[in-house]
N, C-alpha and C positions, 0 to 999 in steps of 0.2 A: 396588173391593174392596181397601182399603188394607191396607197390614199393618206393622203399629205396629212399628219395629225394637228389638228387642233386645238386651242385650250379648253383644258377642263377645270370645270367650275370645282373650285379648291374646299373641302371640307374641312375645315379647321380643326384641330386640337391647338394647344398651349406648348408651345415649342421653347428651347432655352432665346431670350432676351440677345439682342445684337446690342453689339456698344454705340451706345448714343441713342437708340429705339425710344420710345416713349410704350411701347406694344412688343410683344412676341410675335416672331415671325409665325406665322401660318404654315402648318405642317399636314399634308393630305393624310389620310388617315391611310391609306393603302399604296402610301410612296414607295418602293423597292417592291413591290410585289406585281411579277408580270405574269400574263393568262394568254392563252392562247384558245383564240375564239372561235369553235364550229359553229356558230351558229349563223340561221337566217329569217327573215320576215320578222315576226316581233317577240313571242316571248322568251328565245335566247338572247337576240340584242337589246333588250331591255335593261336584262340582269347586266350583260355585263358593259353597257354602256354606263349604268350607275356606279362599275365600277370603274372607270375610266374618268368618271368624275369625282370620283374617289382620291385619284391619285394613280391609280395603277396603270401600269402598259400595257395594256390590249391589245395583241397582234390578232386579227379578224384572217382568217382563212375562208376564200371565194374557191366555191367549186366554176372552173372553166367550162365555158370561154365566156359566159353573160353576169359568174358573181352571183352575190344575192336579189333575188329576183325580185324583190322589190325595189332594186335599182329603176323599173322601170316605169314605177306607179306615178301618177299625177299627181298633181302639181310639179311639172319639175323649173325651175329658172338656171339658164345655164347648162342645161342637158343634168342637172343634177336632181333626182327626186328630194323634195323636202319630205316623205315618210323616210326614205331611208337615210337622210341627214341629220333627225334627230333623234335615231336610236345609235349611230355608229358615230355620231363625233367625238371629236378625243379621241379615235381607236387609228392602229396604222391597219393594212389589209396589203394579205395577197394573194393572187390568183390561183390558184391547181387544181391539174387534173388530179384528179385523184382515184382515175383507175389506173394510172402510170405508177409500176414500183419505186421507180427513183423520188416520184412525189413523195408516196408513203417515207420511205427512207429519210429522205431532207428534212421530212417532221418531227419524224423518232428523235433524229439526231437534235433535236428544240429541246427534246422532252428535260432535259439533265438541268437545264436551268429557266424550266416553266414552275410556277409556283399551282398555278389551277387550271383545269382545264372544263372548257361549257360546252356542251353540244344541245342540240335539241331536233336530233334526226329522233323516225322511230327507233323504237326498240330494237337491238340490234345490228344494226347499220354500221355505228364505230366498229364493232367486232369484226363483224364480217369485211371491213376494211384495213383490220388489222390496229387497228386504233384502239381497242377496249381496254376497259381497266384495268383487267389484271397485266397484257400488255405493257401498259404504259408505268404501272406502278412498279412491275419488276425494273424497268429503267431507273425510275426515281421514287421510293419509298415514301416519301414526303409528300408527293404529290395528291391534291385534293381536284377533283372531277363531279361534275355537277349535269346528271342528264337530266333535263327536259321533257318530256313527252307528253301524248294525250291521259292515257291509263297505265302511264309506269312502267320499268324493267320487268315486272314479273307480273302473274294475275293473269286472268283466264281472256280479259283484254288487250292484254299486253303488244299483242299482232295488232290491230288495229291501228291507223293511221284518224289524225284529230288535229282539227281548226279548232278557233275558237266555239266558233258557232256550236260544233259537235259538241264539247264542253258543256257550253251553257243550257245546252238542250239535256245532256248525261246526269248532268249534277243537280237537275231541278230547279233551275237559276229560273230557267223562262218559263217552269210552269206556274211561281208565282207571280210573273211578271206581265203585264198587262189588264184589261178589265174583265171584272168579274163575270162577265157573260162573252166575252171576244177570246180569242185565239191566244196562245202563249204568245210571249213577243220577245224579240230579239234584246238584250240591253244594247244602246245606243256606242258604244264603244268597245274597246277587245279587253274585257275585264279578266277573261279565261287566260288570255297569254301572260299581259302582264303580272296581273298575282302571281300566277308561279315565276314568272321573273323574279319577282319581289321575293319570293320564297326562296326562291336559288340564292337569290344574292344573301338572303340572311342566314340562310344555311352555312353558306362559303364562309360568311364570317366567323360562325360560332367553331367549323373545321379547321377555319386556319387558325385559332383562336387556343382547339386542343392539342395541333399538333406544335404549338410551343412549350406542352408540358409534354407530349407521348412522344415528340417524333418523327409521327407519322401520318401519313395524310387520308382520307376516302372518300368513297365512291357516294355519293349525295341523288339519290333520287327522287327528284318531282314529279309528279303529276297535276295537270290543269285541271281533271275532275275533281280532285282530292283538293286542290287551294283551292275550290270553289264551294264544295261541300263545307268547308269549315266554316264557311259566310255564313251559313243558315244559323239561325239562333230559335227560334220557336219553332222553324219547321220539322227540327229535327226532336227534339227535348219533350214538345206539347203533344205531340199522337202516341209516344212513347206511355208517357205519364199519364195518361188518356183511355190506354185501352185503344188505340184510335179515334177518339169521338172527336179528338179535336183533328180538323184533316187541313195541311195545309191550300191556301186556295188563292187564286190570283182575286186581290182584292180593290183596284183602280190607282186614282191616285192618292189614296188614305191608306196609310198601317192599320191592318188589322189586327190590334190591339191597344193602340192610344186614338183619342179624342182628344184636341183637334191635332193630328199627325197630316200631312199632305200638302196638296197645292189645291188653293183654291182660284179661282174667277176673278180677275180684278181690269178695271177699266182698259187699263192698258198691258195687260198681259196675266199673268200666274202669279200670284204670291206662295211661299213656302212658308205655312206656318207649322209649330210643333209649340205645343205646352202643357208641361205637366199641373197635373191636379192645383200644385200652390201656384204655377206662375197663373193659371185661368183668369182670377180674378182682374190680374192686371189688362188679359184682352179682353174681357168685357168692357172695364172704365175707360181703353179706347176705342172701343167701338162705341163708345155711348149710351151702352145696355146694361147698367152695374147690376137692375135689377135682376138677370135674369142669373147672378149669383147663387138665387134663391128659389129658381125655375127647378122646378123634379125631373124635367126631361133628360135636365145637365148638371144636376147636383154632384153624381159620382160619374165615374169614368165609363164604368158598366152601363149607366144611363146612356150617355150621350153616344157608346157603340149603337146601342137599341134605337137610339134616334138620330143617325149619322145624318141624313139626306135634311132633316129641319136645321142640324145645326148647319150643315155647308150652305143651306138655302140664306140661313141669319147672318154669315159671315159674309156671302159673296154680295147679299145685297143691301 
């Protein structure tokens, strides 16, 4: 099940000058450097689709006979799904079983001149198919490996199989997410996969980064709960610092902690306003209310928490 590679969008550094240029050629940042891709659905192809648009060769490994099973998700034009078009272009792909040994075999034999390798099965799974790190690293010492998972190679989690979803519900994403009197709520997008995409990929860089002073490559593990936990900024610091008293708490469509932070009501749909203590002034003189500069309600930040519901009522009407 081939797949034709694509261009990828070129990341530029400052390359030596061609004769007669006016500009240095454009050099990918991760040109020579080729990966071989276990991964599937979104947050392995994510990471290493962005390295494919990096510059690198991405050989994508389909487990047989249907590949990554978001081949088969809607939207598709051409029999081709557009979710799985736009984490895997730029990558070449091919098909295996891979309970068949000669599969395993044909892969090892990749290993000597792969620079990284992505998976994002559970925990586990490479090994038990003979693919794991120590495996693959006695092959090639250099090589750097990047797992994926819900809760990580190790940890009392670690067995546990994880979506996004499960993520955002683990990590307390969705407990401050929605309104303050309704149900946790989903974020609108797969923030749990990608992030740790995002992490993978910047790990990889900072791996291949040491092993051109050490040598030698490693084993990089992610977790989607843990890049999700690291988002929390007050959730995590203020109950700390608190004793508890301060308890994180799903607070609508306003930050609980800045006035005016949110979306408020506007004729024709939502506006997103945020301003701090000096910018205020300047929303009040376009709303047309300079004097309320000088309103107690909304004098200090702590105020205008105390009186959210007057000021959004002042703003959206």
């Amino acid at each position: 099940m081939p797949e034709q590679q694509t261009d990828a969008a070129e990341a530029n550094t400052t390359g030596p000058a061609t004769a007669g240029s006016a500009r240095p050629e454009p050099t990918p940042y991760l040109q020579g450097i080729r990966v071989l891709d276990f991964t599937q659905y979104l947050a392995g192809p994510s990471c290493t689709r962005l390295m494919a648009e990096m510059g690198a060769d991405v050989i994508k490994v389909e487990i047989s006979p249907h590949g990554d099973p978001v081949r088969v998700n809607s939207p598709r034009r051409d029999h081709r799904s557009g979710y799985f078009v736009q984490q895997n272009r730029g990558k070449r792909s091919v098909c295996v079983d891979l309970k068949r040994p000669e599969a395993i075999d044909a892969l090892l034999a990749l290993i000597p001149n792969v620079d990284v390798v992505v998976e994002n099965f559970s925990a586990g799974v490479m090994a038990r198919r003979g693919l794991g790190y120590d495996v693959l690293s006695a092959i090639n010492p250099r090589l750097v490996m990047a797992s994926i998972s819900g809760f990580g190679q190790t940890g009392p989690l670690a067995h546990k199989t994880s979506f996004d979803l499960i993520a955002q519900a683990m990590s307390g994403m969705m407990h401050v997410t929605g309104e303050a009197d309704g149900p946790p709520l989903l974020v609108g997008a797969g923030i749990g996969d990608c992030t740790a995409g995002f992490h993978a990929f910047a790990a990889i860089g900072y791996a291949l980064f040491r092993r051109t002073t050490t040598g030698v490559g490693t084993h990089i593990d992610v977790s989607m709960v843990d890049s999700l936990f690291h988002m929390h900024e007050m959730n995590v610091h203020a109950p700390s610092m608190t004793n508890g008293e301060w308890r994180p708490h799903r607070n609508g469509s306003h930050l609980p902690s800045v006035v005016p932070a949110g979306a408020f009501k506007a004729p024709q749909g939502y506006i997103a306003i945020l301003c701090t203590h000096l910018q205020l002034p300047a929303l009040w003189r376009a709303l047309g209310r300079p004097e309320l500069m000088e309103d107690p309600r909304f004098r200090t930040n702590n105020a205008r928490l105390e009186n959210l519901d007057e000021f959004v009522a002042i703003v959206e009407d």
